[in-house]
C-alpha positions as CSV (number, residue, x, y, z in Angstrom):
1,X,91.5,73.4,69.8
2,X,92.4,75.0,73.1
3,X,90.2,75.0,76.2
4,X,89.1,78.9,75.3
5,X,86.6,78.1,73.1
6,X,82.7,78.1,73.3
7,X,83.1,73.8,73.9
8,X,83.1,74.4,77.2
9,X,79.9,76.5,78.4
10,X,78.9,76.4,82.0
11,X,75.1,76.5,83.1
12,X,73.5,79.1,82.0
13,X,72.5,80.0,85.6
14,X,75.9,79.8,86.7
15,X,77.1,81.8,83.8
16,X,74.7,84.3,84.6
17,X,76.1,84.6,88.2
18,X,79.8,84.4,86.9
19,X,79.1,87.6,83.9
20,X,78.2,89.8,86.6
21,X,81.1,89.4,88.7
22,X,82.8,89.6,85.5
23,X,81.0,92.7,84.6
24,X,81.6,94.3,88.0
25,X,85.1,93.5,88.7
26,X,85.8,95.2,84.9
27,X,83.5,98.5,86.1
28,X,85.6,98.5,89.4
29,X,89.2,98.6,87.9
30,X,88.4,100.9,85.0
31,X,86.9,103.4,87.3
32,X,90.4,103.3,89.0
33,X,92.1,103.5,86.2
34,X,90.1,106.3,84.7
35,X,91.5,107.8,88.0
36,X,95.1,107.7,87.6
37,X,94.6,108.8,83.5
38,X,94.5,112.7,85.8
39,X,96.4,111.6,88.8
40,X,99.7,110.5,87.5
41,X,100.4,113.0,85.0
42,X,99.7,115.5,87.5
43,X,101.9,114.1,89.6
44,X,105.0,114.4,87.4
45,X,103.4,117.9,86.6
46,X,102.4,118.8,90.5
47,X,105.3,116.5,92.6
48,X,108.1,116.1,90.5
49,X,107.7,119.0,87.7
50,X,108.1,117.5,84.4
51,X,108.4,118.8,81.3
52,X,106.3,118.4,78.4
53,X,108.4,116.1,77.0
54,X,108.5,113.6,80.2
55,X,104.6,114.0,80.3
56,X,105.0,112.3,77.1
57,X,107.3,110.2,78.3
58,X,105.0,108.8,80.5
59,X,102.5,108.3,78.6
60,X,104.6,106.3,75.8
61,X,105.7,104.5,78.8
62,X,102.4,103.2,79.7
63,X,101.8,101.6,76.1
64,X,105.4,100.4,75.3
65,X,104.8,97.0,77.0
66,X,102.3,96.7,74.5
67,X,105.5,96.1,72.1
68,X,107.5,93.7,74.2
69,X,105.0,91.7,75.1
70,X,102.1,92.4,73.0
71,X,102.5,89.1,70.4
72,X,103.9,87.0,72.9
73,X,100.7,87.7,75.4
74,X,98.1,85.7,73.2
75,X,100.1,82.7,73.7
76,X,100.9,83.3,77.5
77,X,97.3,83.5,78.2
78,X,96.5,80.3,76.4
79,X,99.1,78.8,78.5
80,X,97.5,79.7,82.2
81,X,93.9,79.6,83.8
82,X,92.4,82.6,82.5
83,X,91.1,83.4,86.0
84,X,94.5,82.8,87.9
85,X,95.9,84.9,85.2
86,X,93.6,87.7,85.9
87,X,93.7,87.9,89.7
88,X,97.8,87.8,89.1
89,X,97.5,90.5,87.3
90,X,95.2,92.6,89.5
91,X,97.4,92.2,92.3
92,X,100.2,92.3,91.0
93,X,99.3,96.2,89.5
94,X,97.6,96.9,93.2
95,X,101.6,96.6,94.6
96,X,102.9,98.4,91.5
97,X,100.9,101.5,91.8
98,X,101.2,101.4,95.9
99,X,104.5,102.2,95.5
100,X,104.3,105.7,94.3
101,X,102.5,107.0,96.8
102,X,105.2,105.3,99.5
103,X,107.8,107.2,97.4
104,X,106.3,110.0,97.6
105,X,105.6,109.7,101.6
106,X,109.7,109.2,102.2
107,X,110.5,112.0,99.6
108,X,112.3,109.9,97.3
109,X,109.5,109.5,94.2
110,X,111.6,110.0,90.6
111,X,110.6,110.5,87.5
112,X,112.1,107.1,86.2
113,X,110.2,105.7,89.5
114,X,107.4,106.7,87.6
115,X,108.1,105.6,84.2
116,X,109.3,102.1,85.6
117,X,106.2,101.7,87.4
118,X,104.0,102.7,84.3
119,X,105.9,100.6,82.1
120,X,105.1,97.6,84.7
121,X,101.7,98.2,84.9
122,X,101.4,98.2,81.0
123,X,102.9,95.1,81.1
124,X,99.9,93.4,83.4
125,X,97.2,95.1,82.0
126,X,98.1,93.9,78.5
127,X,98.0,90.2,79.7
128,X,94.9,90.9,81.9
129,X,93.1,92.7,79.1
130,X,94.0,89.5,76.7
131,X,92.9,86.9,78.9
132,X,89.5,88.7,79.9
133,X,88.4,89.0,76.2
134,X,89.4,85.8,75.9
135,X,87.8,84.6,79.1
136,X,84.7,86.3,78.5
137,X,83.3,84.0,75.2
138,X,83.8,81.0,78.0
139,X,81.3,82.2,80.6
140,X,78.6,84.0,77.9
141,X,77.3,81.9,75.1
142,X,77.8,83.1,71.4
143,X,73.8,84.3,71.6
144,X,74.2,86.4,73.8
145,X,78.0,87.6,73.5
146,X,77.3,90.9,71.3
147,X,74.9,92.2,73.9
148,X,77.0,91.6,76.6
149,X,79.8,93.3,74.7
150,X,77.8,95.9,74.5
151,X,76.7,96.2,78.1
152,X,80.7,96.1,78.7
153,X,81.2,99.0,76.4
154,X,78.8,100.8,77.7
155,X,79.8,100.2,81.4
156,X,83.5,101.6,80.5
157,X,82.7,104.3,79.1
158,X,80.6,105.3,82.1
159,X,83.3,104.5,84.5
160,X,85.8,106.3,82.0
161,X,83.8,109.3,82.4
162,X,83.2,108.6,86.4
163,X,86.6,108.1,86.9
164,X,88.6,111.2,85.4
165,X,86.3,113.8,86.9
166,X,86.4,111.9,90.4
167,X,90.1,111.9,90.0
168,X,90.4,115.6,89.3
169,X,88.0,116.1,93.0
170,X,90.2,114.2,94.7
171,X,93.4,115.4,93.5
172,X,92.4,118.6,94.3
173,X,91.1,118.0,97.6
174,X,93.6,115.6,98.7
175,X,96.7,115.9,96.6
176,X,97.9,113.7,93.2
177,X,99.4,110.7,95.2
178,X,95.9,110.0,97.0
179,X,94.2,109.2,93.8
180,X,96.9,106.2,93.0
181,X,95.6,105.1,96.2
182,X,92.3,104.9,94.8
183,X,93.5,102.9,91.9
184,X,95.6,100.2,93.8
185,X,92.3,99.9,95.8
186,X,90.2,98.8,92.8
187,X,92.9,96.4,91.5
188,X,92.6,94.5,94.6
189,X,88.5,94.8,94.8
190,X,88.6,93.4,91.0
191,X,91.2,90.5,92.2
192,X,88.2,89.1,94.7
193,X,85.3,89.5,92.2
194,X,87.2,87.2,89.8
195,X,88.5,85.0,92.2
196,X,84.9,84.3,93.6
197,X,84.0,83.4,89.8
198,X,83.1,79.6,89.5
199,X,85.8,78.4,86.9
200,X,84.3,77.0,83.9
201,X,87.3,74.4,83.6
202,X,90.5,73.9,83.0
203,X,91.7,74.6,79.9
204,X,92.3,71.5,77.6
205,X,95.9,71.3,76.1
206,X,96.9,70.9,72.4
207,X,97.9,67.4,71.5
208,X,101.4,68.7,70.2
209,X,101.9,72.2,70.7
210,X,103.3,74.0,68.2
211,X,106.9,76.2,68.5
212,X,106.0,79.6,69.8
213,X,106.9,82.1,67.1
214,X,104.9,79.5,64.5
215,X,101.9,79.9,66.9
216,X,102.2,83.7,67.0
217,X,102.5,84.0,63.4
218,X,99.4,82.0,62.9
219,X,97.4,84.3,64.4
220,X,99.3,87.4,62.6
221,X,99.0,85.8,59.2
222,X,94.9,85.0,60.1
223,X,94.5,89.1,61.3
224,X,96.0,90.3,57.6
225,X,95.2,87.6,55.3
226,X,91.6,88.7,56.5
227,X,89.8,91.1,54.1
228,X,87.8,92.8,56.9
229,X,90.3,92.6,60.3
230,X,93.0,93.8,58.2
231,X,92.0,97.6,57.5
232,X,90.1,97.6,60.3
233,X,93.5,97.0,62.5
234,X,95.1,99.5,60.4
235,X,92.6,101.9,61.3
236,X,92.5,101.1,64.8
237,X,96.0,101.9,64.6
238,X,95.8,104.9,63.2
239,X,93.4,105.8,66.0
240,X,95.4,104.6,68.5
241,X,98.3,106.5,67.3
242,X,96.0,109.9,67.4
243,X,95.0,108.8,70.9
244,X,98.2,108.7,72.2
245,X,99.3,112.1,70.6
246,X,96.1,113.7,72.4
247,X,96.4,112.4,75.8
248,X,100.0,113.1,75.8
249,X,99.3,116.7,74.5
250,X,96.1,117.5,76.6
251,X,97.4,117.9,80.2
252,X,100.0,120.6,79.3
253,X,97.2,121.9,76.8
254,X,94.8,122.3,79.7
255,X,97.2,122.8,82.5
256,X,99.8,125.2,80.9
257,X,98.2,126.7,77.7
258,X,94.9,127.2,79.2
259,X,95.5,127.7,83.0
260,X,92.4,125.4,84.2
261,X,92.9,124.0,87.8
262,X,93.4,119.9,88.7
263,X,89.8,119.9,88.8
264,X,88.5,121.5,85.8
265,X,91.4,119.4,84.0
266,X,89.4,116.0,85.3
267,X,86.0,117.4,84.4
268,X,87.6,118.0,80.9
269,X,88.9,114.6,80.2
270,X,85.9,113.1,81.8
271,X,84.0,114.7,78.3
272,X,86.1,111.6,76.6
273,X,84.2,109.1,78.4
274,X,81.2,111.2,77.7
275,X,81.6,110.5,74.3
276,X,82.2,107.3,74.5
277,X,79.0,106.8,76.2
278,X,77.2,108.5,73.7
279,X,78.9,106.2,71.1
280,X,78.4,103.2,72.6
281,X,74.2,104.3,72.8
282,X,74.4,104.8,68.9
283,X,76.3,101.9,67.9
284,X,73.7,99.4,68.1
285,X,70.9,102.0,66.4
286,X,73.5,102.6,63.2
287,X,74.4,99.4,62.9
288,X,71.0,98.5,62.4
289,X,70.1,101.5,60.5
290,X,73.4,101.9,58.1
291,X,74.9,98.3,58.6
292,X,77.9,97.5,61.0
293,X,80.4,98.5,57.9
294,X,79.2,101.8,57.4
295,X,79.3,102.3,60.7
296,X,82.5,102.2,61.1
297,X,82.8,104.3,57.5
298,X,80.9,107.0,59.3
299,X,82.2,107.0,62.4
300,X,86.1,107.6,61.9
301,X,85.0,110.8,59.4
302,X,83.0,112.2,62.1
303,X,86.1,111.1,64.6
304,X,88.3,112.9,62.7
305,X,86.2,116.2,61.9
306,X,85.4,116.5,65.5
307,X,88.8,115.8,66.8
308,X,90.0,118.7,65.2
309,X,87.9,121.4,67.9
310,X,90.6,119.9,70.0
311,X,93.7,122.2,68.1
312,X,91.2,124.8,67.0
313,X,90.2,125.6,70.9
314,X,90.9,129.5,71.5
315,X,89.8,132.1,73.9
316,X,87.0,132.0,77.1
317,X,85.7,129.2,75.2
318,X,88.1,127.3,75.0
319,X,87.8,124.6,77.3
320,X,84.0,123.9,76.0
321,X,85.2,123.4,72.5
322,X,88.1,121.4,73.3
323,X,86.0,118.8,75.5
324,X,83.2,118.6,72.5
325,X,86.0,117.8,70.2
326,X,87.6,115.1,72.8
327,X,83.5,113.8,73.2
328,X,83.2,113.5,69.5
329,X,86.4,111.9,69.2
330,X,85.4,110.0,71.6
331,X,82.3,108.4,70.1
332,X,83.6,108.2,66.9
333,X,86.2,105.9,68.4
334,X,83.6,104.0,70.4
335,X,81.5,103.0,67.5
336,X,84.9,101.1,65.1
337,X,86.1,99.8,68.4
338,X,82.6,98.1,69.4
339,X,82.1,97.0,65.6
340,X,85.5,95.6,65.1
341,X,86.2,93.8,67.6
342,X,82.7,92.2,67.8
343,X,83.4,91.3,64.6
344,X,86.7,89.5,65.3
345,X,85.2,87.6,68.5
346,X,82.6,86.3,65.9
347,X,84.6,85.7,62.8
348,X,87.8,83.9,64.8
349,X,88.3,80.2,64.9
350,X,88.2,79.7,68.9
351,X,91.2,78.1,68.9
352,X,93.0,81.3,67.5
353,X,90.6,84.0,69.3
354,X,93.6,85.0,72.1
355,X,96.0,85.6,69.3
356,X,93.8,87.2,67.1
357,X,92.9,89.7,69.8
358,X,96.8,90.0,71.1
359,X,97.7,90.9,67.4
360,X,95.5,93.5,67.0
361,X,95.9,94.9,70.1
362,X,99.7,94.4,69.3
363,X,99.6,96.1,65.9
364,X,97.2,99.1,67.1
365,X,98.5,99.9,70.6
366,X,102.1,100.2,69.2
367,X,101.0,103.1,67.8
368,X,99.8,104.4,70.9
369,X,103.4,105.1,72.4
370,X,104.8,106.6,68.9
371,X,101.9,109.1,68.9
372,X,103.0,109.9,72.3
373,X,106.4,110.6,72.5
374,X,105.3,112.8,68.6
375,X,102.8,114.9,70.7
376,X,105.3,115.5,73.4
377,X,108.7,116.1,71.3
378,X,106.5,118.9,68.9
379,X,104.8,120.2,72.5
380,X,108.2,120.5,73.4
381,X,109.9,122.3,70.5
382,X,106.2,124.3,69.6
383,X,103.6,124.3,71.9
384,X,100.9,121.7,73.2
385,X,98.6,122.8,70.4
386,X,100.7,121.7,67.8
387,X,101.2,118.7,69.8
388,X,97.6,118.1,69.4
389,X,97.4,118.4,66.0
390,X,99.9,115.4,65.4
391,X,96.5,113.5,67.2
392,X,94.2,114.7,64.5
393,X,96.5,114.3,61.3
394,X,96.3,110.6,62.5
395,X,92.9,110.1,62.9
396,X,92.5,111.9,59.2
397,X,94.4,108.6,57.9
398,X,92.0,106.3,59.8
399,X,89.6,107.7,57.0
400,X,91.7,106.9,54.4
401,X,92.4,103.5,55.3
402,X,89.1,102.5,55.7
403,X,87.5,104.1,52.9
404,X,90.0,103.0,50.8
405,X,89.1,99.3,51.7
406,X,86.7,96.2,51.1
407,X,84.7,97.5,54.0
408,X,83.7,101.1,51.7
409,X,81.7,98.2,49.3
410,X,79.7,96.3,52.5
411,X,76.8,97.1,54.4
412,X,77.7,94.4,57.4
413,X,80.6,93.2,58.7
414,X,81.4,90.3,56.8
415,X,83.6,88.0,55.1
416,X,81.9,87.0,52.0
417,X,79.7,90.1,50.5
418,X,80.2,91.4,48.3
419,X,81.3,88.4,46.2
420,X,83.7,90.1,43.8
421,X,86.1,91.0,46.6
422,X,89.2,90.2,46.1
423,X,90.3,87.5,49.5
């Protein structure tokens, strides 16, 4: 048993005080990272003139840490003070993301600048994003960790629909580079909040730790031995792998196929966290309506029927049909994400919870850079829309997967109904 378990529970007054500068210092980083999602493609659009393929580029690059370091991170973070970790990791991105707009200043920004520095960043967010899942269960009891979940998921989709459009505004008022500015600013407001949080202790050590590639296989083999985390991974993945297709295709789609302005393009991708807002309001209502399981069943078919307005978008309104297809894609995604991984926070030995979460996200956000560099290659042979329609074949085989699975025969999200499963 590690020290990131629910054994060790501060106050609940304390842990009160230390959720909301949890909560806060999450709300201020996504905000600046929903940001750069506009400002940095546009600057290799805007500064340095990419092509469709290096927009793709750039987005695979973002994700690809996700592979080197992605099964490795859930150990990492068991090793380190989740808090220390964090704040490392804040900074560390503030500096990383500072440098592009230096570049830029003295003329000398490149495109592999770029891709080095997004590949970095990838790197620290995955172990930040591992150790505050992980951190979170140690500062909110298990009572009251699904609404607060909730309040989280609801909080980032807000500032994932604040952030884009803000970053459009500001890139066209004040240029691409300003808007990393932004960004490295939040980082460093995010560092404080966490650093100000009272620790709830250091984290106790195994009596004989295991060898490393035993302990990441643990929690691999835990993920698909399970009968419900195992298609709901695969789905995930096959979301992921749709994401990273659209948001690869969608700024040439929007700059270059449909000639909207920096501005318009922000207001656009903003509709995604407009969905996910919606999404994460319905979640709770159909879970206790239809169940969490079918849920999730309804909400990758209407993910994947919405998604494709995205392809389909033609003519004056064009720009209306594609953001209601990103919206409902969107939400659809919202509701399995908020569902699943709930579910794994709940149904994971404590001891295992960091790997668990690292394999998922390890598994799932692999697909993320594939999808990406697919979009951008068939935008670069084809056209943008076609690269777009590599996003929606995907999330058609989330459907499969999970319809296909134990979860089609279960009205919650558990392990043991019905009881003719197979394990």
């Amino acid at each position: 048993m590690t020290g990131d378990s629910y054994a060790a529970q501060p106050l609940p007054a304390r842990a009160n005080a230390a959720f909301w500068r949890y909560w806060a210092a999450s709300a201020t980083s996504t905000f600046g990272a929903g940001v750069t999602t506009v400002a940095l493609p546009l600057v290799a659009l805007t500064v340095l003139g990419a092509s469709n393929f290096e927009v793709g580029l750039l987005t695979a690059a973002g994700y690809a840490a996700v592979v080197l370091i992605g099964l490795p991170a859930g150990i990492i973070v068991q090793r380190y003070e989740l808090k220390a970790l964090q704040v490392a990791m804040d900074t560390f991105r503030a500096i990383a993301v500072l440098t592009v707009p230096v570049a830029a200043w003295f003329d000398v920004l490149t495109l592999a600048h770029l891709l080095v520095v997004t590949f970095f960043v990838g790197l620290a967010s995955n172990l930040f994003d591992v150790a505050n899942a992980t951190f979170l269960p140690r500062i909110v009891s298990r009572e009251d960790l699904i609404a607060r979940n909730g309040l989280l998921s609801g909080t980032s989709a807000t500032t994932h629909l604040a952030g884009p459009a803000a970053g459009g505004l500001l890139v066209q008022a004040a240029g691409a580079v300003a808007g990393l500015i932004v960004d490295a600013f939040t980082y460093v407001v995010s560092a404080v909040l966490l650093a100000g949080i009272p620790s709830p202790g250091a984290p106790a050590r195994p009596a004989q730790a295991e060898p490393f590639f035993r302990q990441i296989a643990v929690g691999m083999r835990f993920v698909f031995r399970h009968p419900v985390m195992r298609p709901s991974c695969l789905a995930a993945t096959a979301v992921n792998f749709a994401n990273g297709a659209v948001f690869a295709a969608t700024p040439t789609f929007l700059v270059r196929t449909l000639g909207l302005p920096p501005s318009a393009v922000g207001l656009v991708l903003a509709l995604d966290g407009l969905g996910t807002i919606v999404g994460a309001a319905l979640t709770a209502r159909l879970a206790r309506r239809f169940g969490g399981a079918r849920a999730v069943l309804l909400a990758v078919v209407a993910a994947a029927l919405l998604a494709l307005a995205m392809p389909l978008a033609r003519g004056g309104w064009a720009p209306y049909v594609f953001g209601f297809g990103l919206a409902g894609f969107g939400a659809g995604v919202c509701v399995l994400s908020v569902v699943t991984r709930t579910h794994r926070q709940t149904a994971s030995p404590p001891e295992l919870l960091s790997r668990v979460m690292a394999s998922v996200r390890f598994v799932s956000w692999s697909a993320i850079p594939v999808g990406a560099l697919c979009a951008g290659t068939v935008a670069e042979l084809a056209e943008p829309r076609a690269g777009l329609a590599v996003g929606c074949a995907a999330a058609l085989a989330a459907v499969a997967v999970v319809w296909s699975s134990r979860i089609r025969r279960l009205r919650e999200m558990t392990d043991d109904e019905p009881a003719t499963a197979a394990a």
